[in-house]
PAZAPA-4460 file (N, C-alpha, C; in steps of 0.05 Angstrom, whole numbers, plus 32768, in hexadecimal, padded with zeros to 4 digits):
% residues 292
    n_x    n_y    n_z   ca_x   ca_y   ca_z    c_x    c_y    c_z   seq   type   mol
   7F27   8287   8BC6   7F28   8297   8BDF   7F43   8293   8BEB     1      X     A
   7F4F   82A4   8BF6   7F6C   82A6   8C03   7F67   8294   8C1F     2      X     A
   7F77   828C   8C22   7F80   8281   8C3D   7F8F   8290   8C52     3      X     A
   7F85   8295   8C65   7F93   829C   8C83   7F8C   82BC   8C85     4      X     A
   7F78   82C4   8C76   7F77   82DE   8C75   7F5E   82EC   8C72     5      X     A
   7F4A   82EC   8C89   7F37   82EB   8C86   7F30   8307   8C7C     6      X     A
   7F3A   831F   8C7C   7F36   8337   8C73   7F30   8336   8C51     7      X     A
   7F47   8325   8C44   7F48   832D   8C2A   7F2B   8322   8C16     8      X     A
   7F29   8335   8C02   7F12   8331   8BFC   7F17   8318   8BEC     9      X     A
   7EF6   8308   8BE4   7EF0   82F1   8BDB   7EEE   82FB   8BB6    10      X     A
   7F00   82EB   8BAA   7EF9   82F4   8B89   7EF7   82DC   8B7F    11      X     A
   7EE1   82D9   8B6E   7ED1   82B6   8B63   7ED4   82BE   8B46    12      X     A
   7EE5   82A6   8B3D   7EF4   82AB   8B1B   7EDD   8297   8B11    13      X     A
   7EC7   829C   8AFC   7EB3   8293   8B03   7E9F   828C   8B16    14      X     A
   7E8C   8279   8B0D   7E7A   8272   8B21   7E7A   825F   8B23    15      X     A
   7E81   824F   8B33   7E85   822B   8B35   7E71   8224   8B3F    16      X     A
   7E59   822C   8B46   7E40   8229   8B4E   7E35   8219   8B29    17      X     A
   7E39   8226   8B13   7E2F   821E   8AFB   7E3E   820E   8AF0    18      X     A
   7E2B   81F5   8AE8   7E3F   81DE   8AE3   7E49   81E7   8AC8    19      X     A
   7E60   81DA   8ABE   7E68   81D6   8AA2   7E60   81CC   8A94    20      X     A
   7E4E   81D1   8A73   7E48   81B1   8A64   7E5A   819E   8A5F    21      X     A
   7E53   818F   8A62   7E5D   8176   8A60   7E6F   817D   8A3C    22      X     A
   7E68   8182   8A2B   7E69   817E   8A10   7E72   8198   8A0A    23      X     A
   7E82   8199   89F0   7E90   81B3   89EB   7E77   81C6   89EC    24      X     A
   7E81   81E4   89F0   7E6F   81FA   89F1   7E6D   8202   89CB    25      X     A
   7E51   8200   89C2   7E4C   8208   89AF   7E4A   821E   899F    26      X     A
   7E57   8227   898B   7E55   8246   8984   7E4B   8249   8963    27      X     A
   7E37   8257   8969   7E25   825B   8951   7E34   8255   8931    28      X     A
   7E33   8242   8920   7E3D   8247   890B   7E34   825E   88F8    29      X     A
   7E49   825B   88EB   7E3D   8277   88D2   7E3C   826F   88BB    30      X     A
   7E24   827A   88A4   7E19   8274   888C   7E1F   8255   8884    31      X     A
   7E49   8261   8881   7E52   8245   8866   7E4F   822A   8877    32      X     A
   7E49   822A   8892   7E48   820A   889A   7E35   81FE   8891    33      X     A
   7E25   820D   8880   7E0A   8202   8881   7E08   81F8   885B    34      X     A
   7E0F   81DD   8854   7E11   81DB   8833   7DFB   81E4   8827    35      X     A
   7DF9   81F0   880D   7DE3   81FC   8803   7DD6   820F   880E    36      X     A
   7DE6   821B   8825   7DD7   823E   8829   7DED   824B   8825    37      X     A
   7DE4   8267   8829   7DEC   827E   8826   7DDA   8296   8839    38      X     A
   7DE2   82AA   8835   7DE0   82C2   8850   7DBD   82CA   883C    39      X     A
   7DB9   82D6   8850   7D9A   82E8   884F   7D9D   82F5   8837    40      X     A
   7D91   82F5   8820   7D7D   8300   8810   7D83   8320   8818    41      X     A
   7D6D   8325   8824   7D69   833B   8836   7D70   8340   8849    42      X     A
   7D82   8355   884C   7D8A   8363   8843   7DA9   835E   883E    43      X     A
   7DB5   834A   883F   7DD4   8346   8843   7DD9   8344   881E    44      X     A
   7DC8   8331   8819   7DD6   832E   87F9   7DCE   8346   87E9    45      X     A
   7DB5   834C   87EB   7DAA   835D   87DD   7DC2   837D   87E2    46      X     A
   7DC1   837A   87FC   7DD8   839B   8802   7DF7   8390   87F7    47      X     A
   7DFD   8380   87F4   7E21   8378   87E6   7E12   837B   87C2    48      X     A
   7E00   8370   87BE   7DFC   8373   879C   7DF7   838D   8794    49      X     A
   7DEE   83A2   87A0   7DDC   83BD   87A2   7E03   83D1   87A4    50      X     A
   7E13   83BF   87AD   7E2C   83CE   87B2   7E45   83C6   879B    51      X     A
   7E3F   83A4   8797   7E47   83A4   8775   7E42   83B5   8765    52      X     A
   7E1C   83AD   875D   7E1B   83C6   874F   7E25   83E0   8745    53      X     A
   7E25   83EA   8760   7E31   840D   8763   7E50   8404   8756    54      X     A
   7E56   83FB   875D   7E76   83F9   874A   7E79   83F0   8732    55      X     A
   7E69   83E2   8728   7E69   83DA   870A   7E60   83F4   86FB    56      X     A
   7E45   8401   8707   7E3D   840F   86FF   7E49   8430   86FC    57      X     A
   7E64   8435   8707   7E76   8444   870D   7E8A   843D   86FB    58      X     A
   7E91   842B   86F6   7EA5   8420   86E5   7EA2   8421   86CC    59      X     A
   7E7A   8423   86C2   7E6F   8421   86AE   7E74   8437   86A0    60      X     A
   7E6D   844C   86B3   7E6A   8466   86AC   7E8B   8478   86AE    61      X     A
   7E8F   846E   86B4   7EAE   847A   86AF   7EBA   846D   8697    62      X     A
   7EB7   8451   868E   7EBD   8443   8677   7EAF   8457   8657    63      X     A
   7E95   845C   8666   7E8D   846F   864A   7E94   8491   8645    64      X     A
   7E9D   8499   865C   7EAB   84B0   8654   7EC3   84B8   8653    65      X     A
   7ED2   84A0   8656   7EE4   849F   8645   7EEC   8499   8630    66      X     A
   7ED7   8486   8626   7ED9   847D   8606   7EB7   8480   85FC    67      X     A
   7EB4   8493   85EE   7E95   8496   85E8   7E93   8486   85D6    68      X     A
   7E78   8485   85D7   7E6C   8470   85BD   7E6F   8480   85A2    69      X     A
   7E7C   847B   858E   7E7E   848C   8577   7E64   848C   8563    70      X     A
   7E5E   849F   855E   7E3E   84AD   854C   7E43   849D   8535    71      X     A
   7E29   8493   8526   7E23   848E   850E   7E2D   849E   84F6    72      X     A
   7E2A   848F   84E3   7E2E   84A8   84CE   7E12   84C1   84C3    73      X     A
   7E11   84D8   84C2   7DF8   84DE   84B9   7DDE   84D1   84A6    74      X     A
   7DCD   84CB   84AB   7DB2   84C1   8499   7DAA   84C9   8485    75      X     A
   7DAF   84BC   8474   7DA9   84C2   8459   7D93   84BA   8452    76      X     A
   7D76   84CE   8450   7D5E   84BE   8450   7D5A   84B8   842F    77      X     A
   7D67   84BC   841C   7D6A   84B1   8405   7D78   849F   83FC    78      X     A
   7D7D   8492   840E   7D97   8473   840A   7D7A   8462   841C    79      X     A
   7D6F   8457   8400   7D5A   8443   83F9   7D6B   842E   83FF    80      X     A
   7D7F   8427   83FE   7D8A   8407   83FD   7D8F   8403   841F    81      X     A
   7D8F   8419   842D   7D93   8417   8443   7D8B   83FD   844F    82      X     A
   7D9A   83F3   8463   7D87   83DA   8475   7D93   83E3   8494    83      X     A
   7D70   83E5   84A5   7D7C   83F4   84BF   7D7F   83D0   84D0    84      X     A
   7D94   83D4   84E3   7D91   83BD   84F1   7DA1   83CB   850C    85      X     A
   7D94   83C2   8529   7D9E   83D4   8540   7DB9   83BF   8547    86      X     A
   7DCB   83C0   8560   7DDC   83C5   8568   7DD8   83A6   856D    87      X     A
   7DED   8394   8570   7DEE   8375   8578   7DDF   8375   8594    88      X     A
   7DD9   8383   85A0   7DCC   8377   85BB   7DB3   837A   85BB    89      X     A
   7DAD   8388   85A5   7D89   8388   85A0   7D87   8375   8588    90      X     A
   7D93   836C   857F   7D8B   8358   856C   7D7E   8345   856B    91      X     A
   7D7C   8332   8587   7D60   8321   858B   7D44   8329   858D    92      X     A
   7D46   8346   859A   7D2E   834F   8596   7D26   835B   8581    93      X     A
   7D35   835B   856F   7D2B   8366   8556   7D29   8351   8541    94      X     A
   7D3A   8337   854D   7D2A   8328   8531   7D13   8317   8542    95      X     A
   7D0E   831A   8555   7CF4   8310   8568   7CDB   8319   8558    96      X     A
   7CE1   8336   8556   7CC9   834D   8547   7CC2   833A   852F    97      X     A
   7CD5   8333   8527   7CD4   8328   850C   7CBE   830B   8503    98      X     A
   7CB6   8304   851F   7CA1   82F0   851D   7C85   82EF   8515    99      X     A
   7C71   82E9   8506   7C5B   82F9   8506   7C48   82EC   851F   100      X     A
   7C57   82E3   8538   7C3B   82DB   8550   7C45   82F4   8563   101      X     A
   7C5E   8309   855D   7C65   831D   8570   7C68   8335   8560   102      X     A
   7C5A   8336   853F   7C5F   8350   8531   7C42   8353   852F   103      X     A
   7C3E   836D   851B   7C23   836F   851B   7C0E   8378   852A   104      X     A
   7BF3   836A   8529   7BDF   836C   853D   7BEF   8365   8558   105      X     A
   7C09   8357   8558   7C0B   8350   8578   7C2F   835F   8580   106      X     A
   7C34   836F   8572   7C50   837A   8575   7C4C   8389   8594   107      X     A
   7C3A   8390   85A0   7C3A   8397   85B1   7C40   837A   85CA   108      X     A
   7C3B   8369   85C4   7C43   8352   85D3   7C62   834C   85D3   109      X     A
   7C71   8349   85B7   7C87   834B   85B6   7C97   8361   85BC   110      X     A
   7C8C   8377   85C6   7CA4   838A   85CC   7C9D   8394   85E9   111      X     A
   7C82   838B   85F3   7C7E   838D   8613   7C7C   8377   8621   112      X     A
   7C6C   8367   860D   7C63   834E   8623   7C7D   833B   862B   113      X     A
   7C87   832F   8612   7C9F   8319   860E   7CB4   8321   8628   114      X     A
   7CC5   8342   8621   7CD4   8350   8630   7CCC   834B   864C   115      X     A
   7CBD   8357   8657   7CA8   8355   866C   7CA9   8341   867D   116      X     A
   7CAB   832F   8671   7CA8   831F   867F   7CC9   8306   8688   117      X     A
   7CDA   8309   866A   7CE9   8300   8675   7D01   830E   868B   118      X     A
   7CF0   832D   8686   7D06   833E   869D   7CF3   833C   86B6   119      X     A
   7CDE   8336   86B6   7CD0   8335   86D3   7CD8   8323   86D5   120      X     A
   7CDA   830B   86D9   7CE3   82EE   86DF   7CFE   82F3   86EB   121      X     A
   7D14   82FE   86DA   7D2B   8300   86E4   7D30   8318   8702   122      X     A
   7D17   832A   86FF   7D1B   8339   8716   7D0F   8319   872C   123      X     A
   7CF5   8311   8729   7CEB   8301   8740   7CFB   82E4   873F   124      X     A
   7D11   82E0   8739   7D17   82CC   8739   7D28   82C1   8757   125      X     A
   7D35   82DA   8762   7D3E   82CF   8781   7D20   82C9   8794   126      X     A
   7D12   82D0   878B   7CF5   82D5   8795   7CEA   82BA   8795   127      X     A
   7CE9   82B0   877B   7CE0   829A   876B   7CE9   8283   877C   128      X     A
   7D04   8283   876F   7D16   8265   877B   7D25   8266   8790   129      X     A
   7D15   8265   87A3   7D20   825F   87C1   7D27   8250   87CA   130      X     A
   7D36   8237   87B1   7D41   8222   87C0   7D57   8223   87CD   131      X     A
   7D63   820D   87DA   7D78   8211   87EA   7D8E   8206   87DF   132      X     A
   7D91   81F7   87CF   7DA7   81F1   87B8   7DB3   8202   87B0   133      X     A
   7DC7   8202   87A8   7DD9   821B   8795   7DE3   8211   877F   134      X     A
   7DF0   81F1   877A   7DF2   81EA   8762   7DDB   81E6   874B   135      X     A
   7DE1   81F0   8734   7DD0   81F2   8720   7DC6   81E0   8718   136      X     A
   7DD2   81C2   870D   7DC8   81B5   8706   7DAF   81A0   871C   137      X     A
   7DB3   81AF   8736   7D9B   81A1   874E   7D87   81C0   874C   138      X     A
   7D81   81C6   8734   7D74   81DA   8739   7D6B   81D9   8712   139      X     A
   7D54   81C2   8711   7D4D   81C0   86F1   7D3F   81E1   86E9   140      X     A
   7D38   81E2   86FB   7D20   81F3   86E1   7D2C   820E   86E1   141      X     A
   7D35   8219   86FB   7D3E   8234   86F4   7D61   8234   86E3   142      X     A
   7D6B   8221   86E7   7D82   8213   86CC   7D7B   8214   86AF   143      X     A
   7D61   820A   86AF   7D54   820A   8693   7D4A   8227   868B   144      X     A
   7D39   822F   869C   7D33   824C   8692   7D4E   825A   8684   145      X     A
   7D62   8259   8697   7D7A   8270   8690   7D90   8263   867A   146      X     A
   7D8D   8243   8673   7D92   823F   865C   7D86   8245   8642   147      X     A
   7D69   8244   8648   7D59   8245   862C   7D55   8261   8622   148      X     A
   7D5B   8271   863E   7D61   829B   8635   7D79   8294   862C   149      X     A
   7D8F   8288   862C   7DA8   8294   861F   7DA8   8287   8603   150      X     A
   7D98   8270   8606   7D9D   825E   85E7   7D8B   826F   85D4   151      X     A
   7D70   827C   85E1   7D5B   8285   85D0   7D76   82A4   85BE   152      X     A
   7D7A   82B4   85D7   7D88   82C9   85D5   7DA0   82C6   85BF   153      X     A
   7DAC   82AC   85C2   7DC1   82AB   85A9   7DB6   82A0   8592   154      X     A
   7D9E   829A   8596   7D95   828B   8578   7D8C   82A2   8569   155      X     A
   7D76   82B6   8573   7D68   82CB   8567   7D81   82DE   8559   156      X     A
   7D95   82E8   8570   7DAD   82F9   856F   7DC0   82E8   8550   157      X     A
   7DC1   82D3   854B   7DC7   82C5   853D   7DBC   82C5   8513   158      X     A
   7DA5   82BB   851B   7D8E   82C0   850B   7D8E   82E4   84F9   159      X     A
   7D8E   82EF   850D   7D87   8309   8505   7DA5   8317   84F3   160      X     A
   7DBE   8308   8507   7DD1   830C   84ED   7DD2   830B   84D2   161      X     A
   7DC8   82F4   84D1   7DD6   82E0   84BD   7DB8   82EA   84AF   162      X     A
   7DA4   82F7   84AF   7D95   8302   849C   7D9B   8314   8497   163      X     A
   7DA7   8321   849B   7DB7   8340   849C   7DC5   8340   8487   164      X     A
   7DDD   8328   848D   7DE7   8328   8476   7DE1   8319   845C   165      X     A
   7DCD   830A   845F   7DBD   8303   8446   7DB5   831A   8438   166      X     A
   7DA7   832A   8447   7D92   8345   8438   7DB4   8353   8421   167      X     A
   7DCF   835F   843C   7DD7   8365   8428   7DE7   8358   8414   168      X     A
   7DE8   8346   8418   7DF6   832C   8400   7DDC   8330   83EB   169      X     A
   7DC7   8331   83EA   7DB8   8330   83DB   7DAE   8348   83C4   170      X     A
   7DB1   835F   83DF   7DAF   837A   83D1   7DC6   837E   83C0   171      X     A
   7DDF   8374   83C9   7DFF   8380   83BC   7DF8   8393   83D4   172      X     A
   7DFB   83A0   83E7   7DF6   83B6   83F4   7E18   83B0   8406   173      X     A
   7E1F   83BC   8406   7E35   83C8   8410   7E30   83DA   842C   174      X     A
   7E31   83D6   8440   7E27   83E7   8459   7E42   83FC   8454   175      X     A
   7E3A   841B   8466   7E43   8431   8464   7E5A   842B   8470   176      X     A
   7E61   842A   8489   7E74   8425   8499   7E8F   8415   848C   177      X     A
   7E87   8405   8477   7E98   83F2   8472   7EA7   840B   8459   178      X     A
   7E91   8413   8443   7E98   841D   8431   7EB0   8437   8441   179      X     A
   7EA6   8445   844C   7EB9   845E   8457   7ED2   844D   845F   180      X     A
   7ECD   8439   8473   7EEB   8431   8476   7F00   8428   845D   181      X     A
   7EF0   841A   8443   7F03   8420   8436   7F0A   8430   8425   182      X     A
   7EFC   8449   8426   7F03   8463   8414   7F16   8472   8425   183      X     A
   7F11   846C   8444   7F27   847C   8456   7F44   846B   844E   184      X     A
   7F48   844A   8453   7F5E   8443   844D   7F65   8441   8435   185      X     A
   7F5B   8447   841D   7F60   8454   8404   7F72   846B   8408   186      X     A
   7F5F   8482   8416   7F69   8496   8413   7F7F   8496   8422   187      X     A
   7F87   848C   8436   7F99   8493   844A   7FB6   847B   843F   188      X     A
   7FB6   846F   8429   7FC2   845E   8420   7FD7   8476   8406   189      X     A
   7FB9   8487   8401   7FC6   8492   83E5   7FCD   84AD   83EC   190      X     A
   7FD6   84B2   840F   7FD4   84CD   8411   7FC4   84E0   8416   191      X     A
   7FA3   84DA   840C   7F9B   84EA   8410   7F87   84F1   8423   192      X     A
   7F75   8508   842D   7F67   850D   843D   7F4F   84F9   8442   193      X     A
   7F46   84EC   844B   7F2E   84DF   8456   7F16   84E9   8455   194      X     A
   7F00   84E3   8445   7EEA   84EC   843E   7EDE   84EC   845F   195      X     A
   7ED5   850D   845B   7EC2   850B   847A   7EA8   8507   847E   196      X     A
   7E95   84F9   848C   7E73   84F9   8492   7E6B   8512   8489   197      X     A
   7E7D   8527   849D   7E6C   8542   849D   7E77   854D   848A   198      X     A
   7E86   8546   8476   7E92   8558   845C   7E8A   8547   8443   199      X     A
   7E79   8549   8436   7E7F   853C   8429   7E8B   8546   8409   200      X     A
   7E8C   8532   83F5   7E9C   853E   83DF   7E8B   8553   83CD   201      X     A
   7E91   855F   83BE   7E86   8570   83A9   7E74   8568   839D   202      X     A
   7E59   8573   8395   7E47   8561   8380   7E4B   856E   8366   203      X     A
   7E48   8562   8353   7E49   8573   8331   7E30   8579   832D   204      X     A
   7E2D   8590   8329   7E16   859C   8329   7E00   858B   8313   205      X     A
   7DE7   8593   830B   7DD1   8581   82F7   7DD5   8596   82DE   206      X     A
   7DD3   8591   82CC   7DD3   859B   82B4   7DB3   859E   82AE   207      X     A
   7DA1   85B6   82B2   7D87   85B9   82A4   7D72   85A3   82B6   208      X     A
   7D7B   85B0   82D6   7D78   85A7   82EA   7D51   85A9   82F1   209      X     A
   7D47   85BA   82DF   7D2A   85C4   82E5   7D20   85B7   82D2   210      X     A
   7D25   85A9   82C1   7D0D   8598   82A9   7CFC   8590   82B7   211      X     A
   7CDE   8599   82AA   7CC6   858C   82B1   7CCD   856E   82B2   212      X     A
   7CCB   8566   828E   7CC6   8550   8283   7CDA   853B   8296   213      X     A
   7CFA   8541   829D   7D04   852D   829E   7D03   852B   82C4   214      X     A
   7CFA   8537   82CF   7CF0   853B   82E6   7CD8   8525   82F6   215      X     A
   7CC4   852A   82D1   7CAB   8518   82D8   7CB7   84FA   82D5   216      X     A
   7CC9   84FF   82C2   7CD1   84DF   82B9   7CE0   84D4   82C7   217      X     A
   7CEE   84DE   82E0   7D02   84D4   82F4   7CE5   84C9   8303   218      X     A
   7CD8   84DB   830F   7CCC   84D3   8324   7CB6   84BD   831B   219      X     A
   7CAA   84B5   82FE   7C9F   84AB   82F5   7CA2   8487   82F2   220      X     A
   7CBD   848A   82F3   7CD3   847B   82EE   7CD5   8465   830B   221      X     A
   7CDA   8479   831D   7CDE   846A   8335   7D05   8477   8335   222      X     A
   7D05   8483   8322   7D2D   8486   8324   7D35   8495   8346   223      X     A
   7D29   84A8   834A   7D2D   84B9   8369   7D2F   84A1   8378   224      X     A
   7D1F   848C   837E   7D1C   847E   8392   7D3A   846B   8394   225      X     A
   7D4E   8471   837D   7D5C   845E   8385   7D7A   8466   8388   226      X     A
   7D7F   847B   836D   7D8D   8496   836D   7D86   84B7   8377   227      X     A
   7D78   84B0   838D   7D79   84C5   839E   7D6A   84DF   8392   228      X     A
   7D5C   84EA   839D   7D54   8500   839A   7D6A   8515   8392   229      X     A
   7D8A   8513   8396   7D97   8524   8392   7DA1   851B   8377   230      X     A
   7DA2   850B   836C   7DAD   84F0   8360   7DC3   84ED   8363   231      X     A
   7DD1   84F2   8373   7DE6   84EA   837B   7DED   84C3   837E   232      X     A
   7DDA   84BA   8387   7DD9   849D   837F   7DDF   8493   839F   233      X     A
   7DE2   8475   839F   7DF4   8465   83BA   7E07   845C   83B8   234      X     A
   7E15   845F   83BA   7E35   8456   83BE   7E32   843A   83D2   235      X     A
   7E29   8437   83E8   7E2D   841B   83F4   7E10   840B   83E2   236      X     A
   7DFD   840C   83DD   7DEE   83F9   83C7   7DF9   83FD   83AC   237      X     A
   7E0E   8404   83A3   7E1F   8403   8389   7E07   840F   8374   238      X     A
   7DF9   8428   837F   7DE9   842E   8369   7DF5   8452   835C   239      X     A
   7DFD   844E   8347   7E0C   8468   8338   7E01   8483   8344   240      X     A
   7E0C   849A   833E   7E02   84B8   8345   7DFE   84BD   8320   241      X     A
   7DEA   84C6   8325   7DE1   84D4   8301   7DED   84ED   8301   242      X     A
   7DFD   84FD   8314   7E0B   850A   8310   7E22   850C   8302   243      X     A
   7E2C   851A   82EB   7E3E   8516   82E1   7E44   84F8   82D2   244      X     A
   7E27   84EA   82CC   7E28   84CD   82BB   7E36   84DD   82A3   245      X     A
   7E2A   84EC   8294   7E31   84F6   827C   7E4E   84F6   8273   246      X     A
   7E5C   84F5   8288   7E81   84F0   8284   7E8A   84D1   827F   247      X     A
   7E77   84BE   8285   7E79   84AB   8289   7E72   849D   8275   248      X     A
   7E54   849E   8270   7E45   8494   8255   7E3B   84A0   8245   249      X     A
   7E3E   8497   8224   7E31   84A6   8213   7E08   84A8   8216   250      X     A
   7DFD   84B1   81FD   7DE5   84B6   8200   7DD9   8498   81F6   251      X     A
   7DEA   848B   81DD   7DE1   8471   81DE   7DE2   8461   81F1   252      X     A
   7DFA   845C   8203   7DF7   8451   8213   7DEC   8453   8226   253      X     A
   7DE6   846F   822B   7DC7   846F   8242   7DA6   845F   823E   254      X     A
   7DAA   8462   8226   7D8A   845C   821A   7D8B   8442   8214   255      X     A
   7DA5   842F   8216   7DA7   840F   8217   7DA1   840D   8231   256      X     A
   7DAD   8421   8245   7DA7   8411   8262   7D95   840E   8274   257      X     A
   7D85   842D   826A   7D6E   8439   8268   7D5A   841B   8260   258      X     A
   7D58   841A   8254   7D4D   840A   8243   7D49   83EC   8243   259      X     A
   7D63   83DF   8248   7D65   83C5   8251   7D74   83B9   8271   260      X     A
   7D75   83D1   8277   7D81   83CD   8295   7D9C   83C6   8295   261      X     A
   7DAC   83C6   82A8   7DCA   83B7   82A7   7DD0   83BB   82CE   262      X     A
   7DD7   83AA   82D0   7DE5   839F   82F7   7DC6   83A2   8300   263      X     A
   7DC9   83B8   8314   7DB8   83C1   832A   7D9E   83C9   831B   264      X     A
   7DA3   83D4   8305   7D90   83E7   82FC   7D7A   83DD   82ED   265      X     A
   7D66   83DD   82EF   7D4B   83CA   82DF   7D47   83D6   82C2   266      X     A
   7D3E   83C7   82B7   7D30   83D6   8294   7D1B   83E0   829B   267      X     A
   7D16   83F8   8286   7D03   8409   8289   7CF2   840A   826C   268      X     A
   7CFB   83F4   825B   7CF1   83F5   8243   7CD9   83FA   8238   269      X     A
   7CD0   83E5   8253   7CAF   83DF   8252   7C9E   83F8   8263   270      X     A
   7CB7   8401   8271   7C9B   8418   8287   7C9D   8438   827C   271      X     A
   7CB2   8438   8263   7CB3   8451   8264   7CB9   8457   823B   272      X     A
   7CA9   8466   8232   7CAA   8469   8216   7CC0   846C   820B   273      X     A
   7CBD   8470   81E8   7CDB   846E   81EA   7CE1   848D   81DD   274      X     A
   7CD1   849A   81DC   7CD3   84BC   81E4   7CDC   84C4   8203   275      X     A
   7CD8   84B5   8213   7CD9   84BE   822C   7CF2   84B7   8232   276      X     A
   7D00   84A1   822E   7D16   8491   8232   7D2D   84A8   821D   277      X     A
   7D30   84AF   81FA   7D35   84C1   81FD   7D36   84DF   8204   278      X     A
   7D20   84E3   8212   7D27   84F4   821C   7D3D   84F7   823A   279      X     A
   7D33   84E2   8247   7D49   84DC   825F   7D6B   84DD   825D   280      X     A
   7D6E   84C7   8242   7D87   84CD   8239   7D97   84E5   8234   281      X     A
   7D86   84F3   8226   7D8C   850E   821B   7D96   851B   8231   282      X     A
   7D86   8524   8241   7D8B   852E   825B   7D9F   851F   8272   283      X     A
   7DA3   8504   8273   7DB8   84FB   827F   7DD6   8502   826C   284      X     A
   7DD5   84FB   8259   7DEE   8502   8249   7DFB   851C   824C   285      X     A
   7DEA   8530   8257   7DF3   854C   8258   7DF5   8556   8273   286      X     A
   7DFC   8540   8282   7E03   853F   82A3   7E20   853B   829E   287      X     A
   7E2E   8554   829D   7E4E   8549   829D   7E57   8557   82B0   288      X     A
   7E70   8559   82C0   7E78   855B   82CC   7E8C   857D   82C6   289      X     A
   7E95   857C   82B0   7E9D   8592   8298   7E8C   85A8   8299   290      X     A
   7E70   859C   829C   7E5A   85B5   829A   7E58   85C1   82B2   291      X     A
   7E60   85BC   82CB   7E61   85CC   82E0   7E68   85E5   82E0   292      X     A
***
């Protein structure tokens, strides 16, 4: 209040009527003072993850149209040596299948229940473990859970390789992919054009392509099932095209191989007469390439 001047008005810079605390004035801390917490669940973390998301998921999708995933080669439903196996990130669940307590009468367990449940878990898991810790190792069991998913995940993913390549170490099987790449760096070594999926090379026509007899005796045989209905043969299971053999081998030497088998190819001595066998020869020998 002024002095000597009773007109001028009274102005109170505070209230000195209210005492002061004694002790500093306290101001709410925030989250990090507090060791082993963190902000609300709901809605604070949940709305920052929900907004990661959106950008990964933006980033995802721009990452794939700019570089597409490149197509298989066409299916060849007469390449018997085939072996299907899906993409490395399904690989645990596909040699999972491979158990008989999740194939079978119970494959429905292994491809709904197993899944099911370890993706429900991982949705209810902020749900689940509401402890207040944040380091892992003060946190046994949900530590353990998410070790024993990544150990299980690399063991199966693991496993399912290394049978893979047993099967084709065992077949001789040559997978497609590998073979094209090196008929492309062949060709592109020697100059020349690169065999295409969608082009493929010339076939030599069959010589006396309508025989009953040797028709019954292929299919009698089991020969279609391995040299193709076209007989063109497999190239990645290293099994010949009977096309154009006739340039290759005589008629005796069909009816030796015919006969006693040689590499890939089984004897037929025992399953097939020896009228029948020459007759096969006969008719392979006159598969030339000339006769087109």
């Amino acid at each position: 209040m002024a002095h000597g001047n009773k007109n001028e008005k009274v102005v109170y810079v505070g209230d000195s009527r209210v005492r002061k605390p004694s002790g500093e004035v306290s101001i709410p801390p925030d989250y990090t003072s507090f060791p082993g917490r963190s902000e609300a669940f709901i809605p604070n973390f949940l709305l920052k993850e929900w907004m990661v998301g959106c950008v990964v998921l933006v980033g995802f999708l721009v990452l794939t149209i700019a570089h597409p995933a490149p197509l298989g080669y066409p299916a060849d439903p007469t390449n018997s040596a085939f072996i299907p196996i899906p993409d490395w990130y399904f690989l645990f669940l596909y040699q999972l299948l491979k158990y008989p307590w999740v194939s079978g009468s119970y494959v429905a367990w292994g491809v709904v229940g197993i899944p099911g449940v370890a993706f429900g878990a991982l949705l209810l898991a902020p749900f689940l473990d509401t402890g207040k810790e944040r380091r892992f190792y003060r946190r046994p069991i949900a530590s353990a859970l998410m070790i024993l998913s990544l150990a299980s995940c690399y063991y199966l993913t693991k496993v399912s390789w290394d049978f893979y390549q047993h099967e084709l170490e065992v077949t001789g099987t040559v997978p497609e992919h590998i073979t094209r790449e090196e008929k492309a760096r062949e060709a592109a070594l020697s100059g020349e054009e690169a065999e295409s999926p969608a082009k493929p090379a010339e076939d030599v026509a069959l010589v006396d392509a309508d025989n009953a007899d040797v028709n019954a005796i292929l299919k009698s045989a089991g020969c279609i099932s391995c040299h193709g209905t076209d007989l063109k043969g497999q190239a990645g299971a290293k099994i010949p095209a009977l096309r154009g053999v006739g340039d290759l081998l005589t008629k005796e030497e069909l009816t030796e191989i015919i006969t006693n088998g040689k590499g890939n190819m089984p004897a037929f001595g025992d399953k097939l007469s020896a009228e029948e066998i020459g007759t096969l020869s006969d008719w392979l020998a006159k598969q030339k390439a000339a006769a087109e």
